[in-house]
N, C-alpha and C positions, 0 to 999 in steps of 0.2 A: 196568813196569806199564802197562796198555793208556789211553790218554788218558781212555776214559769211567771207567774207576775211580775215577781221581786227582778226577775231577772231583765224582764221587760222595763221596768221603770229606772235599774242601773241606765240600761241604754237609753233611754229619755233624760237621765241626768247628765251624762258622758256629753250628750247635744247639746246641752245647754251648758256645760262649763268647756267647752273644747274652744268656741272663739275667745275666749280671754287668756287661753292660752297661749295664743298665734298671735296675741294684743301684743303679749307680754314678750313676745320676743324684737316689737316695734321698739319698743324702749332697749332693747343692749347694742353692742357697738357692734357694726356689720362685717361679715367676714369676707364677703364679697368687693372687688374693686370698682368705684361706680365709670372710671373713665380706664380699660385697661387698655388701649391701643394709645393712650398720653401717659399714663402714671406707670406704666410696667416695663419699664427699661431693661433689655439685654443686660446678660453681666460682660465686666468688661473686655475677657475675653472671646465672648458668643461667633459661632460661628453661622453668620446669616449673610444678607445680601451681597453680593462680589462688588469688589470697587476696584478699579483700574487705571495706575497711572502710566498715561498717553505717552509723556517723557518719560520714562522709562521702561516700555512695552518694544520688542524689536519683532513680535510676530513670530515666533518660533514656532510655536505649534504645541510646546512641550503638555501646555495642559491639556489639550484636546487629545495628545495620544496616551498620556497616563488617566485618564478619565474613563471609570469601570464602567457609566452607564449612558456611554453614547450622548452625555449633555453638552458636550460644547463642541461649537463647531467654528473653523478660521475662516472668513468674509472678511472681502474689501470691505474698507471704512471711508466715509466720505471726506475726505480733506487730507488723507493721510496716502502718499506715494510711495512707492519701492522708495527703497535707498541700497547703498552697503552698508549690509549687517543688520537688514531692517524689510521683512516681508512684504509690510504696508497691510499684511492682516492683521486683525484683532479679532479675541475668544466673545462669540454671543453664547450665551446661557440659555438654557431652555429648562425654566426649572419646573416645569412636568416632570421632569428625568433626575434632579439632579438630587445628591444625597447628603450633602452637606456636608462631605468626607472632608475639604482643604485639602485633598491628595493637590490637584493643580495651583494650588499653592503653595504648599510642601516642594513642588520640583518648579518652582516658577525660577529662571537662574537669575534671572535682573531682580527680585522680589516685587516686580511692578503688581503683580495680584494680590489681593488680599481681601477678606470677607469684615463687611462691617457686624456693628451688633445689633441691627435690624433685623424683625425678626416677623412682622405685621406687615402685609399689602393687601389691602383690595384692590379687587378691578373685575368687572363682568367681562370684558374683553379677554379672550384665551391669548392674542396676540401680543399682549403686554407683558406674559410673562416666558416672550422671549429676547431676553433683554442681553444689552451691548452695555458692557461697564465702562464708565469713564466716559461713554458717548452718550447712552440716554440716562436722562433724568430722574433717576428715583428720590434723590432726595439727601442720598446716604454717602453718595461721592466723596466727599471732602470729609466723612468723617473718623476723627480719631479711634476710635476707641474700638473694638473687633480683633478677630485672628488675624497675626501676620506670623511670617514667618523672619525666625532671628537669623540675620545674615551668616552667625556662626552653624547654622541648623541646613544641612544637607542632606539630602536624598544618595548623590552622587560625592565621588571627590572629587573636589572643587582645584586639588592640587596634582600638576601632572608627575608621570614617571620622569626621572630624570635620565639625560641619556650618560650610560658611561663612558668615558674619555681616560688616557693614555696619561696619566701623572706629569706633570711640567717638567720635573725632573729629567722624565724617560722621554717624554716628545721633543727635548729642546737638541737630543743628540743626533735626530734623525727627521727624514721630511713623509714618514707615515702620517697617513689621515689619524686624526686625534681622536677624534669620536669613533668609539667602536660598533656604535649600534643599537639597538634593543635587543633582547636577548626574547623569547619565547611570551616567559610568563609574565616579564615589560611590558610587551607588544599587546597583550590580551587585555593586562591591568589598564593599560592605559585606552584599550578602545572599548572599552565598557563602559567609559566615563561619558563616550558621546550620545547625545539626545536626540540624533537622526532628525533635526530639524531642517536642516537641509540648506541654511545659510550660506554656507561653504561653497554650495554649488554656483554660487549668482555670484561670487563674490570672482573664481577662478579664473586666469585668462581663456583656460579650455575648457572651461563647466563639465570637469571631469567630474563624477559622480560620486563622491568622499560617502557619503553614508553606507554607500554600497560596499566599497571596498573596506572598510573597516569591521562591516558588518561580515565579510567574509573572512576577516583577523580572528573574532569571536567564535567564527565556525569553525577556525582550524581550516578553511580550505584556502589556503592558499593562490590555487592556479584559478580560480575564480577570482580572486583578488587582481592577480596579474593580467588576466584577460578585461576586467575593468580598466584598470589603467591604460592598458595599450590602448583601446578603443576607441579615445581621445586626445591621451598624448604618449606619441613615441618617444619623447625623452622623460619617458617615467624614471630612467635609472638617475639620471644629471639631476632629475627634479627633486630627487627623496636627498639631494646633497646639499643642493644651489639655490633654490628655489627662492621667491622671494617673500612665499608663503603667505598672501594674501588673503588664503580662506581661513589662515588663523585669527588674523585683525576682525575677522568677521565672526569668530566664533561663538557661539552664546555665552559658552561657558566662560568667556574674557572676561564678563562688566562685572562680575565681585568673582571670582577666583580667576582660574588660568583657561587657556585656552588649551584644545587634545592637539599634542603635537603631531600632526598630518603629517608634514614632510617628515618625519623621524618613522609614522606608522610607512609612509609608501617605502620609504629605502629598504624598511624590514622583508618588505614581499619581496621586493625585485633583487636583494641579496638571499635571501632562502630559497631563489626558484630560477636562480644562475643556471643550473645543472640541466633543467628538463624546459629552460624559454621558449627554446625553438620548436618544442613537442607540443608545450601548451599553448602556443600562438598561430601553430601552423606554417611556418616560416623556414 
């Protein structure tokens, strides 16, 4: 028989033994899952859908400004009002954008954010998946099991500078202020720590502008710190002593560490820019 026949009739046998081959793979155990949106559970730390507890969310903001991809944004929530120490917003998600980092959980300071281990949604609606955790209904709210963040586990420190004072010994001979102050690299340590969320300000009798002027500690400029303060209150210097420090009660950084001690930051400005007050205010 001529070589191209034999070769020809291979291929007529190949057809006719090929479906018993495909038979034979009905019969072994399948590797495939036949329900994988019920049977394929997240593991238990998975970091998927955000869930958000209401009692203890104060609206900071913190996620939406450490948030690299423009995904979440602070909106009024329906049923929820200002308070002290309490925005009255809450973070929507828009997970078109979002990357699954848990950075806004990583720096959540209350730990009220956390991602479940949901990890499957449909929905032909594009408006669905701009979702309010804690408000709307995915399903995954209440559930245990997901990334959280360990209250021991900070972004920031959660513990303030302490301020130095004058030894009991040495203060009880004389009627010197006892606290001496923050000193430089105090002053810096400790206004890094704040999250510019801005609580502070609603919280003030003067709604003096605290992010601002701490954010001018960080910068090293000083006389822009001072010019903040005076803007709103002229007894900045009595206040960095006396004050009764309200927008500390209000701070984020309160509800599991310490609160950035403000009145210890403003005494630091308005004692390092004694010298040049009257240059830098105009006065």
């Amino acid at each position: 028989m001529p070589a191209g026949d034999r070769e020809i009739d291979m291929w007529k046998l190949r057809d006719i033994i090929s479906p018993f081959y495909a038979w034979k793979r009905a019969f072994e155990k399948p590797f495939t899952i036949r329900k994988p949106l019920v049977e394929r559970e997240g593991p238990p730390l998975y970091r998927g859908f955000h869930t958000n507890d209401l009692g203890k969310c104060i609206g900071c903001g913190s996620c939406e400004e450490i948030c690299q991809n423009a995904a979440i944004d602070m909106r009024r929530a329906a049923g929820i009002e200002p308070a002290h120490g309490d925005s009255g917003l809450r973070p929507v998600i828009d997970y078109g954008r979002c990357c699954w980092c848990a950075l806004c959980v990583d720096i959540c300071p209350t730990t009220s954010l956390a991602m479940s281990n949901r990890y499957n949604w449909i929905s032909e609606t594009g408006e669905d998946w701009v979702f309010t955790p804690g408000i709307d209904d995915g399903g995954w709210n209440e559930d245990e099991l997901g990334y959280r963040r360990a209250e021991c586990a900070w972004l920031l420190d959660p513990s303030e500078q302490k301020m130095p004072v004058i030894a009991p010994d040495e203060r009880r001979k004389n009627f010197e202020e006892m606290a001496l102050g923050y000193g430089g690299d105090e002053a810096v340590k400790e206004a890094v720590r704040c999250l510019d969320c801005g609580l502070c300000i609603e919280a003030c009798p003067t709604h003096m502008d605290v992010p601002s002027y701490i954010r001018a500690i960080r910068d090293g400029d000083l006389d822009e710190g001072l010019r903040l303060l005076y803007d709103t209150n002229p007894f900045s210097e009595s206040c960095g002593r006396i004050c009764t420090a309200k927008c500390q009660d209000a701070c984020a950084l309160g509800h599991l560490g310490e609160p950035i001690m403000i009145r210890w930051l403003k005494r630091y400005i308005t004692d390092n820019t004694l010298d040049r007050r009257h240059a830098v205010l105009g006065t």
